[in-house]
C-alpha angles and dihedrals in degrees: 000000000000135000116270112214135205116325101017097045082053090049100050091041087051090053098043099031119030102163096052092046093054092051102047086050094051086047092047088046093061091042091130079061119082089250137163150180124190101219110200101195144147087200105105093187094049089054088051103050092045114029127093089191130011144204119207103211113185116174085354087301127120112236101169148339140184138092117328078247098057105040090047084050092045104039109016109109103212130300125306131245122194116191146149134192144218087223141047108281130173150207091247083049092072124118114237099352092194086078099051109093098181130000134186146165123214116214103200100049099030107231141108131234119207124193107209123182089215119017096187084056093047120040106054080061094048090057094045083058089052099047093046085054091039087239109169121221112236101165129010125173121170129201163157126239121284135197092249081050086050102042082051100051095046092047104030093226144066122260090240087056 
């Protein structure tokens, strides 16, 4: 699932979650007034949509808080990519290893998740490994981190788990 940005992510909020939507707007419309809401949500993408500053509570402990800036520059480890293939790959087939922070395979859905420190680096280097073993692409996605990225690297775990 990927970010929505801007327009669409307001005007999904505006249709799910009314009430929420009317008060961050009457909040965002006295910003020159010292103003704030305390937003209590598992939904990482909610928080950072509307959240100038955010806590990250796990088990009733803070483990961490700042700008979504701030926390993705502090504790984000690199850039995700999300791939499967029509053929048998595995970890030791991967191209300059030193740039690889994280990797795993999931089972059940059949892809692998790289944590890179730099994509733009990688991944030109991952596809050259795939065209000199003649590898075919069935799925890419290619991301920053986000704060669900984040949430899960700090706990270990979803929040649906």
């Amino acid at each position: 699932m990927g970010m929505m940005r801007g327009d669409e992510y307001r005007d999904s909020l505006r249709r799910l979650k009314p009430e929420i939507y009317y008060l961050a707007e009457k909040i965002a419309s006295v910003a020159d007034h010292p103003s704030f809401m305390i937003l209590t949500t598992h939904y990482m993408e909610e928080a950072s949509y509307l959240c100038d500053r955010i806590v990250i509570i796990d088990h009733g402990k803070v483990l961490a808080r700042g700008t979504l800036d701030e926390l993705l520059t502090e504790y984000s480890a690199g850039e995700i990519i999300e791939f499967s293939v029509g053929s048998v790959f595995s970890e030791a087939d991967f191209p300059a290893k030193q740039h690889i922070r994280h990797s795993k395979f999931d089972p059940n859905t059949a892809k692998w998740r790289l944590v890179v420190e730099d994509l733009v680096e990688y991944l030109p280097q991952l596809q050259r490994e795939f065209e000199n073993r003649n590898i075919h692409l069935t799925s890419l996605e290619c991301r920053k981190m986000t704060l669900d990225d984040l949430f899960v690297q700090m706990t270990g775990r979803r929040l649906d788990e």
